[in-house]
C-alpha positions as CSV (number, residue, x, y, z in Angstrom):
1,X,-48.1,68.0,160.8
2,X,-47.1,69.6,164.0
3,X,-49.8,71.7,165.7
4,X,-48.5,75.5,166.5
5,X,-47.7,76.6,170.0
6,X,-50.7,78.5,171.7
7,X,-50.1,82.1,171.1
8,X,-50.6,84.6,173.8
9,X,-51.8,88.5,173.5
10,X,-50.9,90.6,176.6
11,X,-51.6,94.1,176.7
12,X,-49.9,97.1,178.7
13,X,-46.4,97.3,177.7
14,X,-45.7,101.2,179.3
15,X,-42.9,100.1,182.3
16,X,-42.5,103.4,183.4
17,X,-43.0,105.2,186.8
18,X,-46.4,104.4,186.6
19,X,-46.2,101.1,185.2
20,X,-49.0,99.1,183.6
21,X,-49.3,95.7,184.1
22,X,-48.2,93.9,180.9
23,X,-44.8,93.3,181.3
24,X,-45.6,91.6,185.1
25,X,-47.8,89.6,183.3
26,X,-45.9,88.7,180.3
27,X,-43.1,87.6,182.7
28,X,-45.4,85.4,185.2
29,X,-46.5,83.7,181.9
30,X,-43.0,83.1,180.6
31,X,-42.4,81.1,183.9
32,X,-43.8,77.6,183.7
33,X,-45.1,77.6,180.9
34,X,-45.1,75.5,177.7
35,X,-43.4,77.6,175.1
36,X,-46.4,79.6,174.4
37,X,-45.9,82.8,171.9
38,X,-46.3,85.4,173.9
39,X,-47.4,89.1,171.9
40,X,-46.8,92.6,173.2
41,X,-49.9,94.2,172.2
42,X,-48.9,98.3,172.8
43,X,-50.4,101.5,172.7
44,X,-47.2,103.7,171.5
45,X,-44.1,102.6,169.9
46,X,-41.8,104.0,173.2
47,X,-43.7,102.1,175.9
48,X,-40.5,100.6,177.1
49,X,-42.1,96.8,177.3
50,X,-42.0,97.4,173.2
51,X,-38.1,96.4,173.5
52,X,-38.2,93.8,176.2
53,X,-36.8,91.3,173.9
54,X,-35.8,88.9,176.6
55,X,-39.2,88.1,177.6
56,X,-42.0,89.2,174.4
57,X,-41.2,88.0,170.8
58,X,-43.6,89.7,169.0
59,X,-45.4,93.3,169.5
60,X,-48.3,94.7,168.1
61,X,-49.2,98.8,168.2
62,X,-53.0,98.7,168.6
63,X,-54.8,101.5,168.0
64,X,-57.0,102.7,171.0
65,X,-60.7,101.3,171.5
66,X,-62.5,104.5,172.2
67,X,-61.1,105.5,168.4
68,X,-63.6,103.3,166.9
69,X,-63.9,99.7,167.5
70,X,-64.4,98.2,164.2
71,X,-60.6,99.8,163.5
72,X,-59.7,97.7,166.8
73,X,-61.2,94.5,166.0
74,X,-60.0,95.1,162.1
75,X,-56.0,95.6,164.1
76,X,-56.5,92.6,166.6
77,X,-57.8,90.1,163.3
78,X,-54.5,91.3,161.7
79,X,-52.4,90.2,164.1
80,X,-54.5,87.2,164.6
81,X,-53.2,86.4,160.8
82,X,-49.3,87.3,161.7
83,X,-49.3,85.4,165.1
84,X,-52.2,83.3,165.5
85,X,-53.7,84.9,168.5
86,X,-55.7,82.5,170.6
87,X,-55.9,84.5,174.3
88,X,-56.4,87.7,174.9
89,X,-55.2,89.5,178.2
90,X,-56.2,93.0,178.9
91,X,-54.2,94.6,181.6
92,X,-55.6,98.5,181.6
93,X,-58.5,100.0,183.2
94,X,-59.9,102.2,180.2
95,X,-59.8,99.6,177.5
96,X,-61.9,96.7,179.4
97,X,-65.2,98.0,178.5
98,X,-64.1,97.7,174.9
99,X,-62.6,94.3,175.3
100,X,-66.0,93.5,177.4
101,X,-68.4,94.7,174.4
102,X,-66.3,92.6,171.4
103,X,-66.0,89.5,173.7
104,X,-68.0,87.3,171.8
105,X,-67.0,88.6,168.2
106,X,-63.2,88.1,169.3
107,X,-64.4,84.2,170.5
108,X,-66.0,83.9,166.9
109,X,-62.7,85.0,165.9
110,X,-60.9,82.2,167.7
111,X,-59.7,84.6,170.2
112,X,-60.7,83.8,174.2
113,X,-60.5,86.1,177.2
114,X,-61.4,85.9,181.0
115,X,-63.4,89.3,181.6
116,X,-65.8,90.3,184.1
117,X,-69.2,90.8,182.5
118,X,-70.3,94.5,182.0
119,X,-72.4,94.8,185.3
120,X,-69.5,93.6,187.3
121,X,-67.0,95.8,186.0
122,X,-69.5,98.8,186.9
123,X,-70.3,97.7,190.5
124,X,-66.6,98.2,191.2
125,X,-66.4,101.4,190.1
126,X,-64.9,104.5,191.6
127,X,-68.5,106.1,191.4
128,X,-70.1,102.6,192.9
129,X,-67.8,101.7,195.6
130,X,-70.1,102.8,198.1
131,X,-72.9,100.6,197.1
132,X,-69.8,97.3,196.4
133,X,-68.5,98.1,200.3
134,X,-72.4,97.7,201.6
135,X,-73.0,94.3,199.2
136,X,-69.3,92.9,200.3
137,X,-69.7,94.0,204.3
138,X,-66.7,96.4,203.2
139,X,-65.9,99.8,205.1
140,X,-65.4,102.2,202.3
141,X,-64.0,105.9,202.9
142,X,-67.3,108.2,202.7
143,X,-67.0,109.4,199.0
144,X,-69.0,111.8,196.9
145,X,-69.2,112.2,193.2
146,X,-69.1,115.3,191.5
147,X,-69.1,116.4,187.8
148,X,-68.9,119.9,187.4
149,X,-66.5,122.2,188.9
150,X,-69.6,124.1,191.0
151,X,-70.1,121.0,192.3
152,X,-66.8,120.8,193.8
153,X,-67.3,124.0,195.1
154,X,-69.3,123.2,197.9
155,X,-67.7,119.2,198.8
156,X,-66.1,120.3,201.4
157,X,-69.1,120.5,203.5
158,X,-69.6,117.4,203.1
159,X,-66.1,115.8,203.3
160,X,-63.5,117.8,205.5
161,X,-60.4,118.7,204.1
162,X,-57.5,116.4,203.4
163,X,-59.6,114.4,200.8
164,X,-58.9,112.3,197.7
165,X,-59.5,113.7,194.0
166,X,-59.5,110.5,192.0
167,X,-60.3,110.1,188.2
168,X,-62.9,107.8,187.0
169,X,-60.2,105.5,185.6
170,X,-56.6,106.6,187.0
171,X,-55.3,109.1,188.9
172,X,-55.7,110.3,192.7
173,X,-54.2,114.0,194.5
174,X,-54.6,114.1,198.0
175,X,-56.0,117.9,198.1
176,X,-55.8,120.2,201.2
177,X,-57.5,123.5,199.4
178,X,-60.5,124.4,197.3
179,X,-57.3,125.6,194.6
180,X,-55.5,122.6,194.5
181,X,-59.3,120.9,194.3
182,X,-59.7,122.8,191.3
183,X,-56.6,121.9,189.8
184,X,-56.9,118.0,190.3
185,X,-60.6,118.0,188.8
186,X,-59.4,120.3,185.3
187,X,-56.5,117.8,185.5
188,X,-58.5,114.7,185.9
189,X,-61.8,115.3,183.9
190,X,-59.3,116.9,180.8
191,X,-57.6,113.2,180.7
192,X,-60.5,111.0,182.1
193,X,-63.7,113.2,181.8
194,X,-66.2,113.0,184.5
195,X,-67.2,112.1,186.9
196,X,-64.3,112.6,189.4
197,X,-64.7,110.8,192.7
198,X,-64.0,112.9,195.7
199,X,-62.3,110.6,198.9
200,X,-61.9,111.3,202.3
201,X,-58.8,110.6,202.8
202,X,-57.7,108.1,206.0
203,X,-54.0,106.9,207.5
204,X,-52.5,103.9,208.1
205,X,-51.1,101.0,206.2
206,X,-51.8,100.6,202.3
207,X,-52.2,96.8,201.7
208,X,-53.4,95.6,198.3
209,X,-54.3,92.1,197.3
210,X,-54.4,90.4,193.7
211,X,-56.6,87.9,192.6
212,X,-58.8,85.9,190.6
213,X,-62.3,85.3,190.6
214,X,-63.5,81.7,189.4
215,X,-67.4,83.6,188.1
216,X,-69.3,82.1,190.3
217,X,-68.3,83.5,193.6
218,X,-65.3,81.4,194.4
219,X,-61.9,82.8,194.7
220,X,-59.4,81.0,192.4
221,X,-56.3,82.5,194.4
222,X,-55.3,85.6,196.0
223,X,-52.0,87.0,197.5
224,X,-51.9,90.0,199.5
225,X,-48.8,92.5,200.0
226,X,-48.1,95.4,201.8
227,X,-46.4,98.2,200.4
228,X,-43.0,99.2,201.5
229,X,-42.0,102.5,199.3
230,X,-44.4,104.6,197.0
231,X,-43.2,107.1,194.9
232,X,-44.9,110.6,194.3
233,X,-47.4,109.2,192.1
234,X,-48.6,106.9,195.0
235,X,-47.3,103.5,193.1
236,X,-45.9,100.6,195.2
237,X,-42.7,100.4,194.7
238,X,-41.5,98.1,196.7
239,X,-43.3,95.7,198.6
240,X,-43.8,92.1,200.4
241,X,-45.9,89.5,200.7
242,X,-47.8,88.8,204.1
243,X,-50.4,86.8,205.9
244,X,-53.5,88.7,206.6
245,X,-56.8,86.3,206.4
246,X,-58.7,89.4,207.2
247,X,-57.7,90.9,204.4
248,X,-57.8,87.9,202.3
249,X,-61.4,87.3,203.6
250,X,-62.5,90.9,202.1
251,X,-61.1,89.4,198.8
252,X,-63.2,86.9,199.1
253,X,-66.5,88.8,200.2
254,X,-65.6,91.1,197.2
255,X,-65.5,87.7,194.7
256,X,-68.6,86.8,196.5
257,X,-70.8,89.8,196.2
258,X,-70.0,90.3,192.8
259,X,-69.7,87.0,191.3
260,X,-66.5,88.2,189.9
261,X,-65.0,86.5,187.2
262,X,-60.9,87.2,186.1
263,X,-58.3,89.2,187.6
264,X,-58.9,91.9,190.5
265,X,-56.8,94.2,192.5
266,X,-58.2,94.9,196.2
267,X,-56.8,98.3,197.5
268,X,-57.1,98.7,201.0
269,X,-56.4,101.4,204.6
270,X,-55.7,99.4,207.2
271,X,-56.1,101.8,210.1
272,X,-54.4,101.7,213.6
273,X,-57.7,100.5,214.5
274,X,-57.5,97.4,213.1
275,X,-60.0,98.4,210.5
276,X,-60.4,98.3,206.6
277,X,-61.1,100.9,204.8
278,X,-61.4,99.7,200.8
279,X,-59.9,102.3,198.4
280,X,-60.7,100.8,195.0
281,X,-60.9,98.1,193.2
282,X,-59.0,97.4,189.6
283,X,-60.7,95.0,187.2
284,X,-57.3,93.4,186.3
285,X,-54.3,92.4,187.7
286,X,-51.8,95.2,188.8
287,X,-48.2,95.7,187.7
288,X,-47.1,94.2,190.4
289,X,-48.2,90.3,189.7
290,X,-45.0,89.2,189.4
291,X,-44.5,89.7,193.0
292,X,-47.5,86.9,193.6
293,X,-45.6,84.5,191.0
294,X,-42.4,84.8,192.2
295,X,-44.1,84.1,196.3
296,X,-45.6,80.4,194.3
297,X,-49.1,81.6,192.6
298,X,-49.0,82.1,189.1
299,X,-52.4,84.0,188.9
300,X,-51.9,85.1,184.8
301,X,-51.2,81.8,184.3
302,X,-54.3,80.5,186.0
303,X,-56.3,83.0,184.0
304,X,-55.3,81.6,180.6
305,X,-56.0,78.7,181.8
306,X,-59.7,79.7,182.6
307,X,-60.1,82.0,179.7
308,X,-59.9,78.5,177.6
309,X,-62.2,76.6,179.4
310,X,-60.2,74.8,182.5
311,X,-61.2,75.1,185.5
312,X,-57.6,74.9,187.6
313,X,-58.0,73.7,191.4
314,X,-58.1,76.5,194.0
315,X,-54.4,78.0,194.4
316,X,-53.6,78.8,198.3
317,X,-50.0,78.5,198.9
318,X,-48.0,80.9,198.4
319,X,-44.2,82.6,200.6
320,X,-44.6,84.9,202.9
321,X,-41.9,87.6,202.7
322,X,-41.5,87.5,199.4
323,X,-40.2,91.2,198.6
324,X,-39.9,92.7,195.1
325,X,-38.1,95.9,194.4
326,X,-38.4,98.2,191.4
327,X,-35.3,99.3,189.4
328,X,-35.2,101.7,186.4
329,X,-33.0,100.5,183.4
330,X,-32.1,101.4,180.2
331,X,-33.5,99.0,177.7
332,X,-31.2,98.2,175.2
333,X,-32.7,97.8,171.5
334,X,-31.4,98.0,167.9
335,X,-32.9,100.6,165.7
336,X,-34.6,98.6,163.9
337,X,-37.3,97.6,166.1
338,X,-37.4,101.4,166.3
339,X,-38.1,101.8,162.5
340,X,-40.2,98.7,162.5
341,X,-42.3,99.8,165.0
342,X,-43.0,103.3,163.9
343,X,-43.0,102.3,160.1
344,X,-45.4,99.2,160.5
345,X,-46.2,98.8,163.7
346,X,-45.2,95.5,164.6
347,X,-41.8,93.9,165.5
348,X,-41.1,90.2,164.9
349,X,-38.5,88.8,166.5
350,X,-36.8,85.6,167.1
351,X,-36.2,84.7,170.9
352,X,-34.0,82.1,171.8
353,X,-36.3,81.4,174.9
354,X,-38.8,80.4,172.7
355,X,-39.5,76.9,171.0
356,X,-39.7,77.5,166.9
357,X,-42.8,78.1,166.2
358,X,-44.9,75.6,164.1
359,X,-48.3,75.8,162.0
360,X,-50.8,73.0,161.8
361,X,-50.5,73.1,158.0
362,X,-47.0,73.9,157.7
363,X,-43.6,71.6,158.8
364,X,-41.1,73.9,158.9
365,X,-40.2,76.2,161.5
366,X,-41.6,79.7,161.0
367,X,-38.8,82.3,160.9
368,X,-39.4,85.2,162.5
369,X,-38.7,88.7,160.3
C-alpha cells in the first residue's frame, strides 16, 4: 500500500489584467515541494489559469458561494471524491466569508484551511480601516462610508476633491467630480453592493507587503515590494523587492492588533514625508506572491504547512531586488479541455511534473482522464 500524495485546492485561476492570485500561488507551491496534487478550483471555464497545464493538473469549476452554500460544499465534497482534497487555499476577497462560515464542516470533511476568524476578516475591512489604523498605530487616509447615492452628494464637504471611490470588496476610481462620483458608486454598488468607501486620496510611493500571520500575533514572514508600473486599473505590474523595516514593522503591528491568522496583503502611501498612510488590507495573498518566492520565502507554502497543523519557524530572509515583470501570453490548450470544461466541469490531466499519483487502498498508479 502506498499512501497518496497530499492533494492541494487553490482557488483564483482568472490571470488576466486584473489578476487573481491563484496561479501565483499554484506556482510558489509547485516550487519545493513534494509532488503534491495541486487542483485549479475556478469560477468560469475561460479564466486563463483553467489551461495552465504546465503548472495545475486538475481543475474544478465551482459554483459561487453567495449562490447557496450547501451547492458549494455539495461541489467541493465532489471533487474531494475525484482528487482527494486535503487543503484548501482561498485566494479571493468575496468568497472568504463563505470559506470562513464552512470551516469546520470542510475539516469534518478532511479538508483544512488557514483562514482568519470572522471578526478578523471584518476589522480589516474597507468600512473598518479607520478603527484597524488606531488599534495598529497605522495612519490611515481620512475615509468616509456612504451607502446611498444622497449620501454621496454631500462627501465632498467632508473630504476635498481628488478622493478614492473603492468598492467594499474590489475596485477603486480616483474621482475629481460629483459626476464621475456618481458614476463609480452605480458602478461599484451594481457589482459589489454597498457600502462604498470614499478615500482621500494622497501621493507618493505605493509599497505593498505580503505576509502571514502565525494567529497569535506573531508574523510568520513578510516581504515588502514596491511597485514599478501600474496599469489603468491601478495593478502592480511590475515590481521589486526592498528593505523597509518601517514598513515591515506596520506588518507586524497589523499581525499584532489583530491576532491575524493566514495570508495578508498590506497596501501602503508612503509620502515624501516619510510617512505611511495604509490603503487597505486584503485577507489573502495577492497575485503577486510569486515575486516573494522567487526573492527566498515561500509564504503559500508556509501556509499549507500551518493549515495542517505545523508550526514552520519564523521565515526572515529573503533578496532584495528581486524584480518581477508581467507578460501577456497566449495559452495554448487543446479543445478538449475546452469541451471538458464546459461539458463537466472539470479537466483531468496528466502532468509530467507530477509524481503518479497513488491511493492508500489502491497500488497502481491512477491515470488521469
Amino acid at each position: 500500500m502506498k499512501k497518496r500524495p497530499l492533494s492541494i485546492g487553490v482557488t483564483g485561476m482568472n490571470a488576466t489584467d486584473n489578476p487573481a492570485p491563484g496561479v501565483g500561488v499554484i506556482r510558489s507551491l509547485a516550487e519545493g515541494g513534494g509532488g503534491e496534487r495541486l487542483v485549479g478550483l475556478a469560477y468560469d471555464a475561460l479564466d486563463p489559469g483553467v489551461y495552465a497545464g504546465d503548472i495545475v493538473r486538475d481543475v474544478f469549476l465551482l459554483p459561487y458561494p453567495s449562490s447557496s452554500l450547501e451547492a458549494y460544499l455539495d461541489r467541493i465534497e465532489y471533487i474531494q471524491s475525484r482528487v482527494g482534497l486535503d487543503v484548501i487555499v482561498p485566494t479571493l476577497d468575496a468568497e472568504l466569508p463563505a470559506f470562513i462560515a464552512i470551516e469546520d464542516r470542510l475539516r469534518a470533511m478532511g479538508i483544512v484551511t488557514l483562514l482568519p476568524t470572522r471578526a478578523q476578516f471584518d476589522l480589516r475591512s474597507k468600512a473598518n480601516l479607520a478603527e484597524l489604523g488606531r488599534r495598529a498605530e497605522v495612519n490611515v487616509p481620512k475615509t468616509v462610508v456612504v451607502n446611498t447615492a444622497a449620501e454621496l452628494a454631500t462627501v465632498h464637504e467632508k473630504i476635498a476633491y481628488p478622493f478614492w471611490v473603492k468598492g467594499v470588496f474590489y475596485g477603486a476610481v480616483l474621482v475629481n467630480t460629483l459626476d464621475e462620483a456618481y458614476a463609480a458608486f452605480h458602478k461599484a454598488t451594481a457589482t459589489w453592493g454597498a457600502p462604498i468607501i470614499i478615500q482621500s486620496g494622497v501621493s507618493g510611493e505605493e509599497l505593498n507587503v505580503v505576509g502571514v500571520g502565525d494567529g497569535e500575533g506573531g508574523l510568520i514572514g513578510a516581504v515588502p515590494m514596491k511597485k514599478l508600473l501600474i496599469t489603468d486599473k491601478g495593478k502592480g505590474w511590475a515590481g521589486v523587492t526592498i528593505r523597509d523595516p518601517e514598513l515591515l514593522a506596520v506588518a507586524e503591528r497589523f499581525v499584532k492588533a489583530t491576532g491575524w491568522r493566514g495570508a495578508f496583503e498590506v497596501e501602503v502611501i508612503r509620502e515624501r514625508s516619510g510617512q505611511y498612510q495604509l490603503l487597505e488590507i486584503n485577507p489573502r495573498f495577492p497575485a503577486w506572491v510569486h515575486l516573494a518566492t522567487a526573492a527566498g520565502m515561500n509564504l503559500p507554502r508556509a501556509a499549507v504547512e500551518m493549515a495542517r497543523g505545523a508550526k514552520p519557524a519564523p521565515l526572515r530572509d529573503y533578496s532584495v531586488g528581486t524584480v518581477f515583470v508581467r507578460i501577456s501570453i497566449d495559452q495554448i490548450a487543446g479543445l478538449g479541455d475546452l469541451e471538458r470544461i464546459l461539458t463537466s466541469g472539470e479537466v483531468l490531466r496528466a502532468s509530467p511534473t507530477l509524481a503518479p499519483t497513488f491511493v492508500e487502498s489502491d497500488d497502481a498508479p491512477r491515470s488521469a482522464a
